[in-house]
ROKOL-142321 format. One record per residue: residue in three letters; x, y, z of N, C-alpha, C in turn. Coordinates in nm, 4 decimals. Layout:
+---------+----------+----------+----------+----------+----------+----------+----------+----------+----------+
| residuo |   n.east |  n.north |     n.up |  ca.east | ca.north |    ca.up |   c.east |  c.north |     c.up |
+---------+----------+----------+----------+----------+----------+----------+----------+----------+----------+
|     ALA |        X |        Y |        Z |        X |        Y |        Z |        X |        Y |        Z |
...
+---------+----------+----------+----------+----------+----------+----------+----------+----------+----------+
//
This chain:
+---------+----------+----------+----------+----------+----------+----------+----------+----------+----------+
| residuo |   n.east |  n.north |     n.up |  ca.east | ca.north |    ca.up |   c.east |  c.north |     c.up |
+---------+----------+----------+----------+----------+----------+----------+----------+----------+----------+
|     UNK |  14.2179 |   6.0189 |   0.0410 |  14.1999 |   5.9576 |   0.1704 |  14.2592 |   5.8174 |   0.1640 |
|     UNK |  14.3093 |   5.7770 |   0.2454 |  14.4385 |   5.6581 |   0.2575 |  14.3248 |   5.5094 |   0.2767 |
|     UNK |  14.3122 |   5.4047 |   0.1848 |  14.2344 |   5.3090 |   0.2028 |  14.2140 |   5.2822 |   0.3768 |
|     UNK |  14.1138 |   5.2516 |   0.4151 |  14.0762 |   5.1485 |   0.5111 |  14.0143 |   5.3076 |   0.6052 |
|     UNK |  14.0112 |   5.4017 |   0.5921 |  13.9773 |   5.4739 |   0.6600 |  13.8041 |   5.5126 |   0.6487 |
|     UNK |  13.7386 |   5.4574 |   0.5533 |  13.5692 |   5.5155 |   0.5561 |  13.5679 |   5.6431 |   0.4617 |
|     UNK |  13.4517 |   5.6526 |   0.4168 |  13.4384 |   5.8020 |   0.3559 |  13.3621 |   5.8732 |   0.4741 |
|     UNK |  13.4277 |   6.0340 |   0.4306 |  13.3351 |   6.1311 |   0.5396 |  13.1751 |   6.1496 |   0.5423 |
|     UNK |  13.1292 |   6.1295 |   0.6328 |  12.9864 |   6.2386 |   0.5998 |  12.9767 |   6.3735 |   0.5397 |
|     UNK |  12.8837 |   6.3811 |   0.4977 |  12.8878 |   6.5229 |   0.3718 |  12.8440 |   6.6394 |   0.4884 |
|     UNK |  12.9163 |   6.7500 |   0.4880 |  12.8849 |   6.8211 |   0.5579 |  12.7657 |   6.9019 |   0.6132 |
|     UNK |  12.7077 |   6.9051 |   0.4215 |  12.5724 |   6.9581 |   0.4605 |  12.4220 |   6.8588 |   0.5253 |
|     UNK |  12.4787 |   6.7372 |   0.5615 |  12.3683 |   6.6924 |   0.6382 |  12.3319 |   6.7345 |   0.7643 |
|     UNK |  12.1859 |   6.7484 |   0.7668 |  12.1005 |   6.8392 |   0.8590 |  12.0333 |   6.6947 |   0.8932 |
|     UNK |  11.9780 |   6.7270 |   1.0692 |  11.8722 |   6.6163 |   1.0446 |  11.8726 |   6.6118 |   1.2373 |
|     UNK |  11.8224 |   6.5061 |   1.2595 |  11.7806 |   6.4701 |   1.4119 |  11.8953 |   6.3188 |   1.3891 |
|     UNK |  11.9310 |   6.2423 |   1.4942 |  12.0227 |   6.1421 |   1.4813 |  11.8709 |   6.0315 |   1.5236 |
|     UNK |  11.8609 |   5.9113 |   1.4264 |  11.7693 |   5.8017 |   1.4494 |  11.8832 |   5.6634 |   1.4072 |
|     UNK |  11.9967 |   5.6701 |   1.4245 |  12.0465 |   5.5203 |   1.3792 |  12.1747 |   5.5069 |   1.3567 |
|     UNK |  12.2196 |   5.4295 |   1.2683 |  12.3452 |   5.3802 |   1.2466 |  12.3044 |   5.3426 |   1.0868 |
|     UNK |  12.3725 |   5.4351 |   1.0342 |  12.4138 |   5.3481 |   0.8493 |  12.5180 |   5.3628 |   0.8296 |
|     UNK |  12.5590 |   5.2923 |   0.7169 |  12.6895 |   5.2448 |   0.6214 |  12.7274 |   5.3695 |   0.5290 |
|     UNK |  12.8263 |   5.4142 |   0.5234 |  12.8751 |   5.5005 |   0.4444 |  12.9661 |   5.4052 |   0.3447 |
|     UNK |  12.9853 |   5.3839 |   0.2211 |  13.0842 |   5.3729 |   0.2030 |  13.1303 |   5.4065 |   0.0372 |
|     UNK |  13.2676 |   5.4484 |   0.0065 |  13.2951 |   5.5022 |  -0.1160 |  13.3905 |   5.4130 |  -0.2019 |
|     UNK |  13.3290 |   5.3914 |  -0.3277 |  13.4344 |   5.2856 |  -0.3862 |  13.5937 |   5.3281 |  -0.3813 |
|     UNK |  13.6578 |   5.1611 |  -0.3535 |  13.8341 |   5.1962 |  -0.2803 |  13.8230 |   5.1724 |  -0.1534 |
|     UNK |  13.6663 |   5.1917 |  -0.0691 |  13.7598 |   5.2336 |   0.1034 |  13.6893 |   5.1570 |   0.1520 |
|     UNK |  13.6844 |   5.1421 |   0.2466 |  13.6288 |   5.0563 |   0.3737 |  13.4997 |   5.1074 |   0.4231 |
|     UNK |  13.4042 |   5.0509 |   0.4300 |  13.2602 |   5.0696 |   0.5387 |  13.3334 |   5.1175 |   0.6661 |
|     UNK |  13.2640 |   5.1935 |   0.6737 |  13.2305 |   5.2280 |   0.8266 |  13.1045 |   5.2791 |   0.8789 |
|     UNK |  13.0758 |   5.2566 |   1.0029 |  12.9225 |   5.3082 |   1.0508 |  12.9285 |   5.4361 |   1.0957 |
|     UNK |  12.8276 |   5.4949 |   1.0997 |  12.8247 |   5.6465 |   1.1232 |  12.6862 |   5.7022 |   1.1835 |
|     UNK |  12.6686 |   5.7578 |   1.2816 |  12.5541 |   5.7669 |   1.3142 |  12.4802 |   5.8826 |   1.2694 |
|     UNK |  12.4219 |   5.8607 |   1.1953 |  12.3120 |   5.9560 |   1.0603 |  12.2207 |   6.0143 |   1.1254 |
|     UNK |  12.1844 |   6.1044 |   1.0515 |  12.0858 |   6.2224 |   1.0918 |  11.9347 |   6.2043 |   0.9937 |
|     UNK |  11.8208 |   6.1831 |   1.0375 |  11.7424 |   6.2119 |   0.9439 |  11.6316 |   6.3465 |   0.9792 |
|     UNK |  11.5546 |   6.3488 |   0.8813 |  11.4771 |   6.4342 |   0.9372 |  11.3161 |   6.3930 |   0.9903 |
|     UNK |  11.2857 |   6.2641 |   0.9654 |  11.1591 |   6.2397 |   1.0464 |  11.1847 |   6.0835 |   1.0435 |
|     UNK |  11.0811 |   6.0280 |   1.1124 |  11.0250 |   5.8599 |   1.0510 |  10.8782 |   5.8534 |   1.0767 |
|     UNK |  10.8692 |   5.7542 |   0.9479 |  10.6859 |   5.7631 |   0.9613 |  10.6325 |   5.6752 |   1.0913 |
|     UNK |  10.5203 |   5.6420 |   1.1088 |  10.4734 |   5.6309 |   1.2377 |  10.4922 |   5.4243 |   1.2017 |
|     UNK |  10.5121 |   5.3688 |   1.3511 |  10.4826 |   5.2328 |   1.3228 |  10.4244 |   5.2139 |   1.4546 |
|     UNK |  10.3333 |   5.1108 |   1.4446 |  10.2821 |   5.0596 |   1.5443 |  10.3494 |   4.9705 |   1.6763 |
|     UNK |  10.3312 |   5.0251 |   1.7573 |  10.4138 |   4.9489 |   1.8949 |  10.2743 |   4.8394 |   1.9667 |
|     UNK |  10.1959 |   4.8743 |   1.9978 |  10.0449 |   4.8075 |   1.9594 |   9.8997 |   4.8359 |   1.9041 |
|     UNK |   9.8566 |   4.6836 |   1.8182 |   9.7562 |   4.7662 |   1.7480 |   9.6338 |   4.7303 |   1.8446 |
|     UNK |   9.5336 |   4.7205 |   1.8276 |   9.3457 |   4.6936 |   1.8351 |   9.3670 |   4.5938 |   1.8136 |
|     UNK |   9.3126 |   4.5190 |   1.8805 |   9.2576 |   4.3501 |   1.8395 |   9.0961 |   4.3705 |   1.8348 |
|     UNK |   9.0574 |   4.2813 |   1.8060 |   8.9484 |   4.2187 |   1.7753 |   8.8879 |   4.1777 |   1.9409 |
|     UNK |   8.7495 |   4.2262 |   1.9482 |   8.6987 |   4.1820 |   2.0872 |   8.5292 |   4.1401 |   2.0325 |
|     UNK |   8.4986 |   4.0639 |   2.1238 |   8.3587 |   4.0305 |   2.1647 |   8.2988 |   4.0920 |   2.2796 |
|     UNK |   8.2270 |   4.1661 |   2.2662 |   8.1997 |   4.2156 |   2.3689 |   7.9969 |   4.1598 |   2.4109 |
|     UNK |   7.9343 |   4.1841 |   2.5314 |   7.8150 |   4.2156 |   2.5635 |   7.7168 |   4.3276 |   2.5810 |
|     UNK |   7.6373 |   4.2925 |   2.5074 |   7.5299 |   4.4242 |   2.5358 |   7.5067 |   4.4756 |   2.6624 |
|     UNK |   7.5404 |   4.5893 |   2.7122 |   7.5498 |   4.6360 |   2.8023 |   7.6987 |   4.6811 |   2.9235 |
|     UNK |   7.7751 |   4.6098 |   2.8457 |   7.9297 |   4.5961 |   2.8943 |   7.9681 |   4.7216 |   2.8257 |
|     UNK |   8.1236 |   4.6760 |   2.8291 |   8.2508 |   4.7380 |   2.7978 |   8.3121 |   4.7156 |   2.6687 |
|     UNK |   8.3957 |   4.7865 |   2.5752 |   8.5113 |   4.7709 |   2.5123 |   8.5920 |   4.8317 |   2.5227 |
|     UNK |   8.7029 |   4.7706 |   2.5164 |   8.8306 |   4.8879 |   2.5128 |   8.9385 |   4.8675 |   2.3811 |
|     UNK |   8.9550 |   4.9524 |   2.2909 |   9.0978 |   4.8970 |   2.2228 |   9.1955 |   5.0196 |   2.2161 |
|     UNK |   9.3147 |   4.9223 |   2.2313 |   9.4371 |   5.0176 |   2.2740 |   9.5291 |   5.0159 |   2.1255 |
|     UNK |   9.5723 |   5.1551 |   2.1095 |   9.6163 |   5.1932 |   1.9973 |   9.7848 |   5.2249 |   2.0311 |
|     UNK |   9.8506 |   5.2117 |   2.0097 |   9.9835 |   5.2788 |   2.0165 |  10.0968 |   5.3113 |   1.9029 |
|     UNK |  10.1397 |   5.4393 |   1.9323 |  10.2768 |   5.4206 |   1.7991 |  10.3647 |   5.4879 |   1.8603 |
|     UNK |  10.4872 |   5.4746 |   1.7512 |  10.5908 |   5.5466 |   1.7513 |  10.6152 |   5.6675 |   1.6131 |
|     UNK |  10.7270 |   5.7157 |   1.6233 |  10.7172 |   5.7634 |   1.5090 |  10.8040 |   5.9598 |   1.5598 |
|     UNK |  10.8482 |   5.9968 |   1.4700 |  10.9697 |   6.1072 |   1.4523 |  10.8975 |   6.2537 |   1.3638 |
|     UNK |  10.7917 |   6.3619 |   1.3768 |  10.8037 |   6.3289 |   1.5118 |  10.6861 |   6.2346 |   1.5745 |
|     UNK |  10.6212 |   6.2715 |   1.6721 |  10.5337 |   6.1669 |   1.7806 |  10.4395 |   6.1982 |   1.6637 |
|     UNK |  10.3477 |   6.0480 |   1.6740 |  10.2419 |   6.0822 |   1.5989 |  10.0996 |   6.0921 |   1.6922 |
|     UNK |  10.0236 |   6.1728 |   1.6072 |   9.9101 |   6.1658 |   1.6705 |   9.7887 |   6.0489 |   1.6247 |
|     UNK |   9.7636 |   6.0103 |   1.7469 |   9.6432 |   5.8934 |   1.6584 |   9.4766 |   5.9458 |   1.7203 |
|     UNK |   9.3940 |   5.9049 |   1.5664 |   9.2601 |   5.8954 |   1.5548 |   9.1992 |   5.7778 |   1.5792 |
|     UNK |   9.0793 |   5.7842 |   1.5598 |   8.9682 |   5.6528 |   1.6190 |   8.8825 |   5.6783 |   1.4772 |
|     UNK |   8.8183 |   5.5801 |   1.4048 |   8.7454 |   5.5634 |   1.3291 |   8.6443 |   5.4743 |   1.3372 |
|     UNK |   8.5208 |   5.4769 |   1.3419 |   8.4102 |   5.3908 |   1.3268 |   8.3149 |   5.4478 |   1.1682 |
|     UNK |   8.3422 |   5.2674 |   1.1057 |   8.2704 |   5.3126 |   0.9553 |   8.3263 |   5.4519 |   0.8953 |
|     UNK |   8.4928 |   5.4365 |   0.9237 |   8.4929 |   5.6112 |   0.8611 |   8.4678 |   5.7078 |   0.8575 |
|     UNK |   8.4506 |   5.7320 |   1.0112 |   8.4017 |   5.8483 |   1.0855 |   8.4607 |   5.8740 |   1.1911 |
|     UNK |   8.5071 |   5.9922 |   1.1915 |   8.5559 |   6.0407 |   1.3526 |   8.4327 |   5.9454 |   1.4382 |
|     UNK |   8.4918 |   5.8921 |   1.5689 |   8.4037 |   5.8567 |   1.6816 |   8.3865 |   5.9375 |   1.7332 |
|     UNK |   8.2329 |   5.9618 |   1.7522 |   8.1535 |   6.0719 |   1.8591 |   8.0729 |   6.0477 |   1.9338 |
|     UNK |   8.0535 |   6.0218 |   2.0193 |   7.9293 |   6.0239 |   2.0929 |   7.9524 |   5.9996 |   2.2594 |
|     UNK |   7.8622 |   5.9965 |   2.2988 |   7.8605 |   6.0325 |   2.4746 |   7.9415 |   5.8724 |   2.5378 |
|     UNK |   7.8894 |   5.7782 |   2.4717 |   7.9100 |   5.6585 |   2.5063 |   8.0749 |   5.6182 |   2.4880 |
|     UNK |   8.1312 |   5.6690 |   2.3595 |   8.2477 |   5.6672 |   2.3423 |   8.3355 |   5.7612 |   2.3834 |
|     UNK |   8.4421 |   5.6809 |   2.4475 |   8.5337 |   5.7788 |   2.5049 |   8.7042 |   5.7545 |   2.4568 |
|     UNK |   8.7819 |   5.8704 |   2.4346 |   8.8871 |   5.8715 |   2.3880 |   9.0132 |   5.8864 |   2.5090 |
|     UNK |   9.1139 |   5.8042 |   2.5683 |   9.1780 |   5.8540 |   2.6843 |   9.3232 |   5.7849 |   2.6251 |
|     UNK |   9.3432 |   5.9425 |   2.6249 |   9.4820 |   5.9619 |   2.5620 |   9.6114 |   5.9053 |   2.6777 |
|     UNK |   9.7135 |   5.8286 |   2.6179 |   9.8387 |   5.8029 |   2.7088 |   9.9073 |   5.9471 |   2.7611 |
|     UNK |  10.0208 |   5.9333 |   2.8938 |  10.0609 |   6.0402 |   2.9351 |  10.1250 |   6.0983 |   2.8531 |
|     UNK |  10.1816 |   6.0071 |   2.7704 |  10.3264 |   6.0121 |   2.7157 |  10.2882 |   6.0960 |   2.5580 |
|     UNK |  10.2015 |   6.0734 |   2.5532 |  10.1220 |   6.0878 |   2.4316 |  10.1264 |   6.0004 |   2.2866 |
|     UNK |  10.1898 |   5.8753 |   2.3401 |  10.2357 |   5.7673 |   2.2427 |  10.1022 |   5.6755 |   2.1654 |
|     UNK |  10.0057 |   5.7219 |   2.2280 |   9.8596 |   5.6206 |   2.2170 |   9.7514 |   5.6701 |   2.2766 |
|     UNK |   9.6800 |   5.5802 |   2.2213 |   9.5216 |   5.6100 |   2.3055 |   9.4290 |   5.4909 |   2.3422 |
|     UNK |   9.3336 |   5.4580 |   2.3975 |   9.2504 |   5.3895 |   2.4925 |   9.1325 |   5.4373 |   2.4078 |
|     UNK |   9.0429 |   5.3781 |   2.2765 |   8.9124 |   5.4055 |   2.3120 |   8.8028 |   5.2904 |   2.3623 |
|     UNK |   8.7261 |   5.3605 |   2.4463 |   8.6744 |   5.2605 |   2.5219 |   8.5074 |   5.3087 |   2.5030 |
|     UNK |   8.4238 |   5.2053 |   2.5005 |   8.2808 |   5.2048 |   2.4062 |   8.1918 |   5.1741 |   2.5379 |
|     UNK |   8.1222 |   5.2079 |   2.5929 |   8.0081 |   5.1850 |   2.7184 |   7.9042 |   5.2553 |   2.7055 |
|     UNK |   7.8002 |   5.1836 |   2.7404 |   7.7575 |   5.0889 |   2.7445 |   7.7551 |   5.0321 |   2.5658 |
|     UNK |   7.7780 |   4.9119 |   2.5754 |   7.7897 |   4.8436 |   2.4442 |   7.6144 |   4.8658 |   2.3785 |
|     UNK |   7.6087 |   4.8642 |   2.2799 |   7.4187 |   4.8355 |   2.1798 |   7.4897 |   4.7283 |   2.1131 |
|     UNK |   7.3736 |   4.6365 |   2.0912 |   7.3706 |   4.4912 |   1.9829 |   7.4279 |   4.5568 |   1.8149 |
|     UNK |   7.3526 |   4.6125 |   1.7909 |   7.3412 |   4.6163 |   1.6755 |   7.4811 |   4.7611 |   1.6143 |
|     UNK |   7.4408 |   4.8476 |   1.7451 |   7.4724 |   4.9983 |   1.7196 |   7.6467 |   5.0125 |   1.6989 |
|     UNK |   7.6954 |   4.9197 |   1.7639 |   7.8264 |   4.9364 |   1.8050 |   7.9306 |   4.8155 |   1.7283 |
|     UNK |   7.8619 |   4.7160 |   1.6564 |   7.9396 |   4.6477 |   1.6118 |   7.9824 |   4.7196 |   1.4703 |
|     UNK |   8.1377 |   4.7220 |   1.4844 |   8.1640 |   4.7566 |   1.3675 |   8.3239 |   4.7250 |   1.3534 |
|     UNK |   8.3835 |   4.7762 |   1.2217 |   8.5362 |   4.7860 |   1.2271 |   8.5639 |   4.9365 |   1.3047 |
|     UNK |   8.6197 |   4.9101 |   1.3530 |   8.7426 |   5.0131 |   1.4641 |   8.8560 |   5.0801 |   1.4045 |
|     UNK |   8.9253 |   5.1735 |   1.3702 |   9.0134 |   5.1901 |   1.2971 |   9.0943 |   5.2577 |   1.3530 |
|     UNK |   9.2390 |   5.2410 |   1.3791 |   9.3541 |   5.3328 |   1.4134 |   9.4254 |   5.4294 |   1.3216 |
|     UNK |   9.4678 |   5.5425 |   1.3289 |   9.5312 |   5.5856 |   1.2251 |   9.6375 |   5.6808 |   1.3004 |
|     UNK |   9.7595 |   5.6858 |   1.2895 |   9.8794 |   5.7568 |   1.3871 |   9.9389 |   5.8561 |   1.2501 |
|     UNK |   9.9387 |   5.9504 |   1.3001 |  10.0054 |   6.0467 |   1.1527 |  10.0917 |   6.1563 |   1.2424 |
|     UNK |  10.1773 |   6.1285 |   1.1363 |  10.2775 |   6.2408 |   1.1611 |  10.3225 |   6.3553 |   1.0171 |
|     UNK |  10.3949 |   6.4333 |   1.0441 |  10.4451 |   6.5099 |   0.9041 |  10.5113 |   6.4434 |   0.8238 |
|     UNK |  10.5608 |   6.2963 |   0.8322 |  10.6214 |   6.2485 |   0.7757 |  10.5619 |   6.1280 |   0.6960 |
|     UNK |  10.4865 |   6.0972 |   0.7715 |  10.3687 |   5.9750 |   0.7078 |  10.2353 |   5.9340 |   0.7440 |
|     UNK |  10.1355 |   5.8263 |   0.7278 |   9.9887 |   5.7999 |   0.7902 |  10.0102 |   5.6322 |   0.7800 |
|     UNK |  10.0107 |   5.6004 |   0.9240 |   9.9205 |   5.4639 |   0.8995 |   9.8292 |   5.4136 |   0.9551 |
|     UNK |   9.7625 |   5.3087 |   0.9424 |   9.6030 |   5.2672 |   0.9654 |   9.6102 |   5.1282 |   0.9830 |
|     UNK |   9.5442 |   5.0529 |   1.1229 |   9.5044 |   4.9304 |   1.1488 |   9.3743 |   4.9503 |   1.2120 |
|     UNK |   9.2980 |   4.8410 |   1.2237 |   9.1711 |   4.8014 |   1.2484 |   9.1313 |   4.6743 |   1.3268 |
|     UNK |   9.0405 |   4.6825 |   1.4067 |   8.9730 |   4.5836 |   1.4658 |   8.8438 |   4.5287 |   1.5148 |
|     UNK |   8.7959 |   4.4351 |   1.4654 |   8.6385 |   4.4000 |   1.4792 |   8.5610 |   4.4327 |   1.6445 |
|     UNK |   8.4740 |   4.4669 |   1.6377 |   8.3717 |   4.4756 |   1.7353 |   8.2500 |   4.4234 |   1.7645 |
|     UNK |   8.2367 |   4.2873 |   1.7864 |   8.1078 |   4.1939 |   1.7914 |   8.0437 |   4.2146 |   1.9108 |
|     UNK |   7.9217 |   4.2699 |   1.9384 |   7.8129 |   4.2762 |   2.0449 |   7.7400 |   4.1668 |   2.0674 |
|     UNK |   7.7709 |   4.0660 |   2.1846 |   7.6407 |   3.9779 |   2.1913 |   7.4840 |   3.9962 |   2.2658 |
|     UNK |   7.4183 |   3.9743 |   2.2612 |   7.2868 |   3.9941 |   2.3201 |   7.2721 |   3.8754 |   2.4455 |
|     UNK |   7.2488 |   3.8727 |   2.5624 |   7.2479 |   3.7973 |   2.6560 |   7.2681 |   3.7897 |   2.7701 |
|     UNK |   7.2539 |   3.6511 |   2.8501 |   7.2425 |   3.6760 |   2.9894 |   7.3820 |   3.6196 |   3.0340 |
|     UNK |   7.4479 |   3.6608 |   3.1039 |   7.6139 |   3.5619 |   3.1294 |   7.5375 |   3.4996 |   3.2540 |
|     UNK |   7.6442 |   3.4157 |   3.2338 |   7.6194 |   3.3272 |   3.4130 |   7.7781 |   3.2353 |   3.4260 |
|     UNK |   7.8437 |   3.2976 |   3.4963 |   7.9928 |   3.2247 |   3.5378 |   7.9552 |   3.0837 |   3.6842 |
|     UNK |   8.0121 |   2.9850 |   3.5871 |   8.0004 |   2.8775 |   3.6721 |   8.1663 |   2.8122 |   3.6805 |
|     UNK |   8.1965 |   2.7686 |   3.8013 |   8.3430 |   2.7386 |   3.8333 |   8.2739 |   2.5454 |   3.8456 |
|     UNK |   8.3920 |   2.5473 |   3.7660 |   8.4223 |   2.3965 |   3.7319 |   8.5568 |   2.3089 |   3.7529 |
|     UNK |   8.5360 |   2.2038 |   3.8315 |   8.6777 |   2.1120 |   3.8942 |   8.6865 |   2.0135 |   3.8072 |
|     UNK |   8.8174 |   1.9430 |   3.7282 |   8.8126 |   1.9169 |   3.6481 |   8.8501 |   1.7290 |   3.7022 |
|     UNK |   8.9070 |   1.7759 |   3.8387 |   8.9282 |   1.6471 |   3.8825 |   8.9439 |   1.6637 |   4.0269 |
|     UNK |   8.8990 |   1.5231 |   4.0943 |   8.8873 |   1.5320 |   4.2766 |   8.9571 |   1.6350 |   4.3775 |
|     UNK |   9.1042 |   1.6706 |   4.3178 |   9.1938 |   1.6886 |   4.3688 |   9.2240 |   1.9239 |   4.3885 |
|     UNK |   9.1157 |   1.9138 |   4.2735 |   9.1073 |   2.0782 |   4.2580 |   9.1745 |   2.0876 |   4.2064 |
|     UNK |   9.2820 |   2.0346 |   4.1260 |   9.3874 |   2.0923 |   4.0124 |   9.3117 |   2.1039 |   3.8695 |
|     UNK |   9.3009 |   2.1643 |   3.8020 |   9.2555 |   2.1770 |   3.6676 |   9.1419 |   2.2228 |   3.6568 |
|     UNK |   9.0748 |   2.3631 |   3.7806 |   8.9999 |   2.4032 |   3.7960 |   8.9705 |   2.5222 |   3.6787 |
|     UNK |   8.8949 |   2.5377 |   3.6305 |   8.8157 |   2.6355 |   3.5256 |   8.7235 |   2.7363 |   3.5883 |
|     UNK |   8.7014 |   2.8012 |   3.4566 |   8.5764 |   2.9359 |   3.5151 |   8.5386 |   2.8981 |   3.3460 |
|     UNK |   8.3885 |   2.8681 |   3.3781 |   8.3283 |   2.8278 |   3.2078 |   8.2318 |   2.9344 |   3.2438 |
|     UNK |   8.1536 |   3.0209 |   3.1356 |   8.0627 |   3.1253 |   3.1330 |   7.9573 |   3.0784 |   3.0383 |
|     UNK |   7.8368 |   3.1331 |   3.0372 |   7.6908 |   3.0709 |   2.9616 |   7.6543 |   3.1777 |   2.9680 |
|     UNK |   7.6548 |   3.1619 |   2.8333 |   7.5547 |   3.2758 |   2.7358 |   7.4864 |   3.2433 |   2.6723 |
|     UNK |   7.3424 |   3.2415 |   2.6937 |   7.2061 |   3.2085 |   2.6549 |   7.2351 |   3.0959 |   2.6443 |
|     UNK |   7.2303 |   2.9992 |   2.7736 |   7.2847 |   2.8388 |   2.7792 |   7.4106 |   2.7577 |   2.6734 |
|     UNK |   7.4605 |   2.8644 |   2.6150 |   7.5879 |   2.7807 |   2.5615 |   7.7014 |   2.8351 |   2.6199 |
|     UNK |   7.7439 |   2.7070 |   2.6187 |   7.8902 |   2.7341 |   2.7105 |   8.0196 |   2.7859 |   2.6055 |
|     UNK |   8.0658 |   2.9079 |   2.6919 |   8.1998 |   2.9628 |   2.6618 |   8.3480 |   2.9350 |   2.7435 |
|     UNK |   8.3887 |   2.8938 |   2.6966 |   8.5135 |   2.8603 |   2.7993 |   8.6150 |   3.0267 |   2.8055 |
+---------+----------+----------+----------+----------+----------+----------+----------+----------+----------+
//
């Protein structure tokens, strides 16, 4: 093969097309080639954060991935499938993610680590996020910060300490 031309792709590659790599054979020139693989492991597009929530409220944490093929994701509390009436699992259309969402919140019952896990045939991965329950009464009070109404706030009190 005459320098500057690239080496071929090998014929027997099988695969799905995910990219662009470098071929190249000592003597010749790089060239890009758009490659075939056969999976990719799952990565996160968004994970769970960390929430505070109230006794008697809401949580929600949103899980998402990608991944070749689609991965499927789980919910973990303390290393356990999540079960129960209160917890609910609501899967994206797309099937890229999921929504689990915790109602009514318990003090004690519900704080825990949260765990994501997206798996595919090709790989498993796992992120996590805290779940703090407070016990209390809210009370939202709107606050002007100066004569004019510019620099107006919403401060909240929980069991008389103020949350901004």
């Amino acid at each position: 093969m005459p320098k500057g031309w690239g080496s071929p792709l090998l014929p027997s590659f099988i695969g799905k097309a995910d990219g662009l790599h470098s071929v190249q054979e000592k003597g010749y020139s790089s060239r890009n080639h758009a490659c075939h693989v056969a999976g990719c492991k799952p990565t996160f597009m968004k994970a769970p954060e960390d929430q505070i929530g109230i006794s008697g409220g809401v949580a929600s944490f949103v899980c998402q991935a990608t991944g070749e093929p689609k991965p499927r994701i789980t919910w973990m509390k303390k290393g356990k499938k999540v079960s129960s009436q209160r917890f609910e699992v609501i899967e994206f259309d797309d099937g890229s993610g999921s929504v689990l969402r915790i109602q009514p919140l318990r003090v004690h019952r519900d704080e825990a680590i949260y765990e994501c896990t997206a798996t595919n045939s090709v790989g498993e991965i796992n992120t996590s996020a805290k779940l703090t329950v407070l016990e209390g009464k809210w009370e939202v009070v709107f606050v002007s910060l100066d004569s004019s109404g510019f620099g107006s706030c919403v401060v909240a009190l929980l069991n008389d300490t103020v949350i901004f």
